[in-house]
DOTOR-101218 format. One record per residue (C-alpha): x, y, z; residue in one letter; residue number from 1. Coordinates in nm, 3 decimals. Example, Ala and Ser with C-alpha at 12.3 -4.5 7.8 and 13.67 -1.06 7.14 Angstrom:
BEGIN
{x:1.230; y:-0.450; z:0.780; rest:A; nr:1}
{x:1.367; y:-0.106; z:0.714; rest:S; nr:2}
***
This chain:
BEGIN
{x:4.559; y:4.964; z:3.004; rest:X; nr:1}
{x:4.670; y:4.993; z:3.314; rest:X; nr:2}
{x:4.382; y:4.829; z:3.515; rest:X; nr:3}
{x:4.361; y:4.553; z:3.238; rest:X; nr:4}
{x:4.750; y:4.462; z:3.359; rest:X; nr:5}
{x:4.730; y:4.480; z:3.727; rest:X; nr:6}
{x:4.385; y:4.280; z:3.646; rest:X; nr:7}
{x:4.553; y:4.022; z:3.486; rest:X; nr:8}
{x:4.857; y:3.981; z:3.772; rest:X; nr:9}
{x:4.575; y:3.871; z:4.039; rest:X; nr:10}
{x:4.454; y:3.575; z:4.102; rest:X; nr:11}
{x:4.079; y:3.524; z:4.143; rest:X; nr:12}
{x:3.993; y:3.472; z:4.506; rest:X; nr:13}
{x:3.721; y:3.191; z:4.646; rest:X; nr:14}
{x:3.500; y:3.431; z:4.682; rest:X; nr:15}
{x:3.482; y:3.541; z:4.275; rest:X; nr:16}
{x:3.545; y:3.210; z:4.205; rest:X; nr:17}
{x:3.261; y:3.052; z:4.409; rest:X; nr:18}
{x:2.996; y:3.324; z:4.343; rest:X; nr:19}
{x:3.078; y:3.437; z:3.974; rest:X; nr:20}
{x:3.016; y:3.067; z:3.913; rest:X; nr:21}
{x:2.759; y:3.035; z:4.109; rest:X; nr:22}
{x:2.577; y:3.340; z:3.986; rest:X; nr:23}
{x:2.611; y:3.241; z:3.648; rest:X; nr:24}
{x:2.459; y:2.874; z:3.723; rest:X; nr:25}
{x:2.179; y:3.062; z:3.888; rest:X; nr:26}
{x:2.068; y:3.275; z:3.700; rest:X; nr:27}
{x:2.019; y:3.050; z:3.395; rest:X; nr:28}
{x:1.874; y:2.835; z:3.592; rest:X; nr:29}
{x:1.628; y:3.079; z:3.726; rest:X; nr:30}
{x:1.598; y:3.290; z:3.415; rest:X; nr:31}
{x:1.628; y:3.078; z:3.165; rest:X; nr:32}
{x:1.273; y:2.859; z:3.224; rest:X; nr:33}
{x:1.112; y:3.198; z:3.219; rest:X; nr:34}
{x:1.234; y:3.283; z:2.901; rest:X; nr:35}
{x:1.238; y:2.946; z:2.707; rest:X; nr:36}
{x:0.987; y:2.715; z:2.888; rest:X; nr:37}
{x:0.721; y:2.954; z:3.057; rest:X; nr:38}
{x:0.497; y:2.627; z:3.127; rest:X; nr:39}
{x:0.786; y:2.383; z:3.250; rest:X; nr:40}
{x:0.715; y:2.313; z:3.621; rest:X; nr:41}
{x:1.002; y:2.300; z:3.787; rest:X; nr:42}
{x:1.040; y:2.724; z:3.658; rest:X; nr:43}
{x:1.305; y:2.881; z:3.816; rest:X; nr:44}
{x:1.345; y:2.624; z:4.101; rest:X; nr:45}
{x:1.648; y:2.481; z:3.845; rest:X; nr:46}
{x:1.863; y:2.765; z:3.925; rest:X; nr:47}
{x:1.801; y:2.742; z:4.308; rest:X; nr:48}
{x:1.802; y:2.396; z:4.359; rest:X; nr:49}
{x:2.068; y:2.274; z:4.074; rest:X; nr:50}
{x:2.262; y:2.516; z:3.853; rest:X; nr:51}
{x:2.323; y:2.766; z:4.154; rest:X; nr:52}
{x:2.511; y:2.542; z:4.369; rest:X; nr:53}
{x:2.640; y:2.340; z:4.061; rest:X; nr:54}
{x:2.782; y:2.671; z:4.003; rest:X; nr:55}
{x:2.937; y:2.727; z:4.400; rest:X; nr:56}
{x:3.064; y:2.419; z:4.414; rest:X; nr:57}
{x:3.247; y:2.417; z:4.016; rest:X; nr:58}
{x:3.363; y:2.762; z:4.109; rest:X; nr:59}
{x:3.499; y:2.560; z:4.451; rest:X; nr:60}
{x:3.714; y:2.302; z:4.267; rest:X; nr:61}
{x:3.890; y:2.543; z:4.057; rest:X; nr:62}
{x:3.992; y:2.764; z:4.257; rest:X; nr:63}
{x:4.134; y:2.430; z:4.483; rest:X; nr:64}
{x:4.266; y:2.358; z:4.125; rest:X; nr:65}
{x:4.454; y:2.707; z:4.044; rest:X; nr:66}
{x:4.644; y:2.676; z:4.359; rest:X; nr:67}
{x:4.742; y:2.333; z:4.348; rest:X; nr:68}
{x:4.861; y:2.385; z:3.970; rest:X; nr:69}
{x:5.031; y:2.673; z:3.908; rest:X; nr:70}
{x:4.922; y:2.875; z:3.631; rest:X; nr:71}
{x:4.955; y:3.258; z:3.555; rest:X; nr:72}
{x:4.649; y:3.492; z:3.683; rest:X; nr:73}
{x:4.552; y:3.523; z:3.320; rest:X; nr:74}
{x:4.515; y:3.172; z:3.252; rest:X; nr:75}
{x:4.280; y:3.145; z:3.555; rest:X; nr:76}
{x:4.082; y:3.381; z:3.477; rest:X; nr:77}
{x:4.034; y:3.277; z:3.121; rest:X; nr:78}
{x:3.947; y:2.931; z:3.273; rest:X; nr:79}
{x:3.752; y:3.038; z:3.484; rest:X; nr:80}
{x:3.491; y:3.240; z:3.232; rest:X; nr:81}
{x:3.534; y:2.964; z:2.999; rest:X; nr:82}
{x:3.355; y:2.734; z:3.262; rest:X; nr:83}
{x:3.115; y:3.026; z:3.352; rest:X; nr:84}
{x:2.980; y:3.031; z:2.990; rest:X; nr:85}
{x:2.992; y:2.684; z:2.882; rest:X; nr:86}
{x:2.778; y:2.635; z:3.231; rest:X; nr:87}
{x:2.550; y:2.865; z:3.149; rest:X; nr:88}
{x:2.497; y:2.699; z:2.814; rest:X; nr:89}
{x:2.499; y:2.381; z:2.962; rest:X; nr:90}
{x:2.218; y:2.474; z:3.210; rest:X; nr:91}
{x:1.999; y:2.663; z:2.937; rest:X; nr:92}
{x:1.983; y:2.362; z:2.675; rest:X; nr:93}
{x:1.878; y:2.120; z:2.966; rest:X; nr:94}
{x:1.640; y:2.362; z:3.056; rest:X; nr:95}
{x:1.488; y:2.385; z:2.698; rest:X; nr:96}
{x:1.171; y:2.226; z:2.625; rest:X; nr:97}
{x:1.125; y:1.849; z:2.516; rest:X; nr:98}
{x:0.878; y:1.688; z:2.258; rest:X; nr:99}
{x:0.549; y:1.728; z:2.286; rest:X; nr:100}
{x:0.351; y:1.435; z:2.257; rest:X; nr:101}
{x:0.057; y:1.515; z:2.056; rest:X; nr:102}
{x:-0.102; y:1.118; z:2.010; rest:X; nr:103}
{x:-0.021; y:0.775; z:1.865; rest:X; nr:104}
{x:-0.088; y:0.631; z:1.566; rest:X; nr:105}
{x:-0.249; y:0.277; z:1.614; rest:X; nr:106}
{x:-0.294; y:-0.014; z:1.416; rest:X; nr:107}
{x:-0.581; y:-0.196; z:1.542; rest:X; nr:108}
{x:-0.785; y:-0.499; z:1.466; rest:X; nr:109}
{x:-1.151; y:-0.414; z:1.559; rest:X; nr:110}
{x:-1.280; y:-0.716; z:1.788; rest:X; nr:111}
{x:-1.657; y:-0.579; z:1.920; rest:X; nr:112}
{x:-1.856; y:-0.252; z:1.896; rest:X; nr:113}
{x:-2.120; y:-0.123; z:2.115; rest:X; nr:114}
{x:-2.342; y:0.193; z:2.156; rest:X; nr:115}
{x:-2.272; y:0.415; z:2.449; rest:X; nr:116}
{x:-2.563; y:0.303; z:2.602; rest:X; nr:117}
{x:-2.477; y:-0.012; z:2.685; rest:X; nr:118}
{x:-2.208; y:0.084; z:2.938; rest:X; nr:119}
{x:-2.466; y:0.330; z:3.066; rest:X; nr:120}
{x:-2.530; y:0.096; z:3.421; rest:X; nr:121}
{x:-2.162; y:0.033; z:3.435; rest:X; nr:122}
{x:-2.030; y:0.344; z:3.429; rest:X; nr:123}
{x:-2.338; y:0.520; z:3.648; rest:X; nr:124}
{x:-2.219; y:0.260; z:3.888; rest:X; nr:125}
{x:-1.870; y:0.342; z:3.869; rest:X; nr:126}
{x:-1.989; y:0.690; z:3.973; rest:X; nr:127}
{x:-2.173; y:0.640; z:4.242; rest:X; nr:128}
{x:-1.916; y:0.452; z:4.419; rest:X; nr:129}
{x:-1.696; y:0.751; z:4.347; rest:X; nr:130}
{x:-1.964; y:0.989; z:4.497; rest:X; nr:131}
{x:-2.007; y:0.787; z:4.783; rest:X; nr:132}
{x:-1.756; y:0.964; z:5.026; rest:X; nr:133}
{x:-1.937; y:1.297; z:4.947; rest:X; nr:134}
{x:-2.293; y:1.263; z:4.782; rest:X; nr:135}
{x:-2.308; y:1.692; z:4.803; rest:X; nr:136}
{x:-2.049; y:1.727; z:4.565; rest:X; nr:137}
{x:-2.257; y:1.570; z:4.290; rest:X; nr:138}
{x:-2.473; y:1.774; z:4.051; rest:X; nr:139}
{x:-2.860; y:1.703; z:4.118; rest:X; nr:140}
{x:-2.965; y:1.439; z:3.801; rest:X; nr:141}
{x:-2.703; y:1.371; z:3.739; rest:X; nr:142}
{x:-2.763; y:0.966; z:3.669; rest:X; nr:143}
{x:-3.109; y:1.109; z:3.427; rest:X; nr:144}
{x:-2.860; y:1.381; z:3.229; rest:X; nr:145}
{x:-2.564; y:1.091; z:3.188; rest:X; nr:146}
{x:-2.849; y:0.816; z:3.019; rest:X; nr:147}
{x:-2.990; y:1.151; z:2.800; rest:X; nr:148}
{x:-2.613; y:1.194; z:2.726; rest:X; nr:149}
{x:-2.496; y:0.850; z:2.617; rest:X; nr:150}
{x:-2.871; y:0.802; z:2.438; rest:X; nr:151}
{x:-2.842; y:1.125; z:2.187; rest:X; nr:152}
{x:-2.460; y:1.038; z:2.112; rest:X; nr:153}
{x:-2.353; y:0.947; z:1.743; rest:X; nr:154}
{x:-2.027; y:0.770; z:1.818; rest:X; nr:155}
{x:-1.941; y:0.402; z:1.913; rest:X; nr:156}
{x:-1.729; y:0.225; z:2.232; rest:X; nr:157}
{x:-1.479; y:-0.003; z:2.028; rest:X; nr:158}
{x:-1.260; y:-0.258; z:2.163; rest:X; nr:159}
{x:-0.949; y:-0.360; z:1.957; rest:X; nr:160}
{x:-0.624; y:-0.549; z:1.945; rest:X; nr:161}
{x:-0.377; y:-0.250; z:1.906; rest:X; nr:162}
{x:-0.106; y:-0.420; z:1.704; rest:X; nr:163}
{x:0.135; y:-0.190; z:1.705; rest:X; nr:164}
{x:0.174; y:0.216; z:1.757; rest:X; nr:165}
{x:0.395; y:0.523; z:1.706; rest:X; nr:166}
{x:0.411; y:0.820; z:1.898; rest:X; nr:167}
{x:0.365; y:1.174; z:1.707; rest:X; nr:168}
{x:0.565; y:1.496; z:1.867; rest:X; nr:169}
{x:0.613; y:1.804; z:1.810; rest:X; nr:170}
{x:0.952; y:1.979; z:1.886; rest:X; nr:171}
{x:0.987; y:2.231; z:2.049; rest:X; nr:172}
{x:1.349; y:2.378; z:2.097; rest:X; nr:173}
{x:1.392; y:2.734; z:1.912; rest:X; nr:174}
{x:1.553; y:2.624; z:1.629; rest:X; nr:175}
{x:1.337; y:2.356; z:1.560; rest:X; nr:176}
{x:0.987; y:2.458; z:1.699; rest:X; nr:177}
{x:0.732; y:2.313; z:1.530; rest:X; nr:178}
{x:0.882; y:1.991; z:1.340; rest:X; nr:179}
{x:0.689; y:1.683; z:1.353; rest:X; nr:180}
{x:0.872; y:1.362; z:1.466; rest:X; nr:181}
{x:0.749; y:1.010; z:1.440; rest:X; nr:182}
{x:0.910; y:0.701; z:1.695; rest:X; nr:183}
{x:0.950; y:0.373; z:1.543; rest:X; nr:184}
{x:0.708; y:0.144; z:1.512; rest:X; nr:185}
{x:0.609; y:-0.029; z:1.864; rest:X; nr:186}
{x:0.468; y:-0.406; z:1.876; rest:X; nr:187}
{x:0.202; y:-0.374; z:2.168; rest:X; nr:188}
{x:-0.085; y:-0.691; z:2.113; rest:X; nr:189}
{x:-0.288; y:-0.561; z:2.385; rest:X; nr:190}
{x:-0.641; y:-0.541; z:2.392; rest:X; nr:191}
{x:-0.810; y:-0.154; z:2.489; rest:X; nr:192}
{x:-1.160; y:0.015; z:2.456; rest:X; nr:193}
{x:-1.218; y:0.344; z:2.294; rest:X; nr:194}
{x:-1.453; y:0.621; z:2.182; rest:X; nr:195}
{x:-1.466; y:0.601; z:1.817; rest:X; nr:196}
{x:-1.742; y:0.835; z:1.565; rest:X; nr:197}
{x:-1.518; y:0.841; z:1.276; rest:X; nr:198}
{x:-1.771; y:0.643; z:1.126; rest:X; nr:199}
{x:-2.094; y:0.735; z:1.264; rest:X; nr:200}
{x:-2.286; y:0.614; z:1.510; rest:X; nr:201}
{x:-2.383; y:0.232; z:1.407; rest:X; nr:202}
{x:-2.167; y:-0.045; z:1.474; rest:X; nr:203}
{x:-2.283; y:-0.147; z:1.102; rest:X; nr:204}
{x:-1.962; y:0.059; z:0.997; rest:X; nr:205}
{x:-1.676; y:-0.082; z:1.247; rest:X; nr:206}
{x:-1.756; y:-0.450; z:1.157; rest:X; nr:207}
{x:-1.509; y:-0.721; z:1.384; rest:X; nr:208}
{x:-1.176; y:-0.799; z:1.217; rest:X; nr:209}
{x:-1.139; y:-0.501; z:1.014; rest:X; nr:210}
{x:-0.779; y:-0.423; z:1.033; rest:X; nr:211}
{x:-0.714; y:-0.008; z:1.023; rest:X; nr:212}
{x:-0.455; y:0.286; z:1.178; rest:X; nr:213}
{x:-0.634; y:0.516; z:1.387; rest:X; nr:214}
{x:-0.493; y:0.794; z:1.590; rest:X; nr:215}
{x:-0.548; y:0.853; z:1.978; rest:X; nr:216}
{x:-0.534; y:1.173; z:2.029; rest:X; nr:217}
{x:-0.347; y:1.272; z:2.358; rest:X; nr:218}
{x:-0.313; y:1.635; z:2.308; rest:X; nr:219}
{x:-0.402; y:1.811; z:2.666; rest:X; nr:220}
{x:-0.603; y:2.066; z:2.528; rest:X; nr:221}
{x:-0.676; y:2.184; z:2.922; rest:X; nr:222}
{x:-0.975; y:2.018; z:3.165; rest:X; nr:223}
{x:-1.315; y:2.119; z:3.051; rest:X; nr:224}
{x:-1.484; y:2.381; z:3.296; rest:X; nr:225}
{x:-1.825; y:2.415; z:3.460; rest:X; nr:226}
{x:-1.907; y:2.053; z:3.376; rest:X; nr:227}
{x:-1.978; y:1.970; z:3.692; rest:X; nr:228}
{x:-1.895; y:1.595; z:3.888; rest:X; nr:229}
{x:-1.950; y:1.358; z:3.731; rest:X; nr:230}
{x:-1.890; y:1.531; z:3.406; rest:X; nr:231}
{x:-2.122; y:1.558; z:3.140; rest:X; nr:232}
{x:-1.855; y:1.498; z:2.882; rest:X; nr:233}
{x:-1.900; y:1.149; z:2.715; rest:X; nr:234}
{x:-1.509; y:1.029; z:2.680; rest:X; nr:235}
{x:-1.456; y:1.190; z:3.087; rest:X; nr:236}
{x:-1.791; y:0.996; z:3.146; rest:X; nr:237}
{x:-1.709; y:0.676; z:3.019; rest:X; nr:238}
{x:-1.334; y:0.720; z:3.097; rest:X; nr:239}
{x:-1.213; y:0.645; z:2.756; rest:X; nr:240}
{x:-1.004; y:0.760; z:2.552; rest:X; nr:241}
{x:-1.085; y:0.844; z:2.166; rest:X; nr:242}
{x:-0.962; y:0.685; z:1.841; rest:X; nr:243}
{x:-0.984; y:0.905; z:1.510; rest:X; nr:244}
{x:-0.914; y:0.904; z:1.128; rest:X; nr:245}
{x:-0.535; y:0.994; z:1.096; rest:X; nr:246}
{x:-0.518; y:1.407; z:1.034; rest:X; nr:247}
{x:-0.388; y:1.489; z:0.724; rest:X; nr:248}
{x:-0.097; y:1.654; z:0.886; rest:X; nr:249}
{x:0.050; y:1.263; z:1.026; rest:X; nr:250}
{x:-0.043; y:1.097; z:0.696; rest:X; nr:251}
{x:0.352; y:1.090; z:0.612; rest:X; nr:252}
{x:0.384; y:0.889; z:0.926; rest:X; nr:253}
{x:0.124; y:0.616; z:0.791; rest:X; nr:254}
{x:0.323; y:0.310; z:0.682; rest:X; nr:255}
***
C-alpha cells in the first residue's frame, strides 16, 4: 500500500515517458506481424521504422503536456498507459492482414478464338529476344518442346470485350478469416486475350458474340519450379492469363 501511494505522488519522468511509449509502439510493431501476418513484408520493420518512434515521440509530447498542464501524478500516469494501450492497439489492427484477392469475375463478350498454335511464331519470337542478352541461360530445345507444347494442348487463346468485373476476396482479420467479399460491379469495355479450356479445345464451342461471366483466376498459388527459361508452362509461355467457369463457391456473386 505503501509503494502504490508514494507511486502515485511521482510524476513520470521523460525517460518512462519516452521509452514506456516507445517500447510499447515497438514491440507491436515488431511482434505483432510475427504473430498475425507471418507473410506481410514489411515483418517487424513496422515496429522499428514506425510504431517505435511513434511511440518516443507520443511519449515526448506528453510528458511536454503534464508539465505545462498541471495535473496530479495519478492522472499522468493513468494518461499515460491509456495512450500506451490504445497505441498498441492502434499499431496491431494496422498491422493485421488485408483482403486477399483471389480473382475477378468477368463479363465478357467473346470477339475471336484461336488454337495455341497459332501464336506459336509470336511468342517463340518474343522469347528469343528475351534470351538474347544471355543465350546460356536457355534450356537446349527449347523452341521444338514449346511447338510440342502448344500442339498437344486442349484449351483455346480467346480475346473478349470484358464488360464489366468484380473482384472476389477473402478476409483475413481473426475474427473474420475466411469470409468471402464481392466489390461492386466495375464498367471496364476493354478488349484482353486469355487462356480459356472450359470448353474444350475447339473454337467450335466459344463462338464470337456469345455474351458469358467467367472468372480470372489471380490466386498466387507460388512460381512453378524446375521449369526451366522459357517455361514450359502454357499460360507463363504465352503470357496470358486464364479465364474459367465461375467455382461454385462465387456463384452468389453472379448477378
Amino acid at each position: 500500500m505503501l509503494r502504490i501511494w508514494l507511486w502515485d505522488r511521482r510524476l513520470p519522468s521523460l525517460a518512462v515517458c519516452v521509452l514506456l511509449l516507445g517500447g510499447i509502439g515497438f514491440s507491436a510493431g515488431f511482434f505483432g506481424p510475427m504473430v498475425f501476418d507471418p507473410s506481410a513484408n514489411q515483418g517487424p520493420l513496422v515496429g522499428v521504422l514506425i510504431s517505435g518512434p511513434l511511440g518516443a515521440v507520443l511519449g515526448l509530447v506528453l510528458f511536454v503536456g503534464f508539465r505545462v498542464v498541471a495535473v496530479s501524478p495519478t492522472t499522468q500516469w493513468r494518461t499515460l498507459g491509456a495512450f500506451g494501450a490504445a497505441l498498441g492497439l492502434v499499431t496491431i489492427y494496422l498491422i493485421l492482414p488485408g483482403p486477399e484477392l483471389h480473382g475477378y469475375i468477368e463479363e465478357v463478350q467473346i470477339d475471336a478464338c484461336k488454337r495455341p498454335t497459332d501464336a506459336a511464331d509470336e511468342a517463340i519470337q518474343y522469347w528469343e529476344k528475351q534470351i538474347a542478352p544471355r543465350p546460356s541461360a536457355a534450356r537446349i530445345g527449347w523452341q521444338e518442346d514449346s511447338r510440342e507444347m502448344l500442339r498437344e494442348d486442349d484449351g483455346v487463346i480467346l480475346t473478349v470485350t470484358i464488360v464489366r468485373q468484380r473482384a472476389i476476396l477473402e478476409a483475413q482479420k481473426p475474427w473474420n478469416k475466411g469470409h468471402l467479399i464481392a466489390t461492386l460491379w466495375q464498367p471496364v469495355e476493354m478488349q484482353k486475350s486469355y487462356y480459356a479450356k472450359y470448353g474444350g479445345g475447339a473454337c467450335e464451342s466459344y463462338r464470337a458474340g456469345t455474351a458469358i461471366q467467367l472468372f480470372n483466376n489471380q490466386y498466387f498459388e507460388g512460381y512453378p519450379r524446375n521449369l526451366g527459361w522459357p517455361p514450359r508452362k502454357l499460360v507463363n509461355f504465352l503470357n496470358l492469363q486464364t479465364l474459367e467457369s465461375v467455382p461454385a463457391k462465387y456463384s452468389s456473386f453472379l448477378q
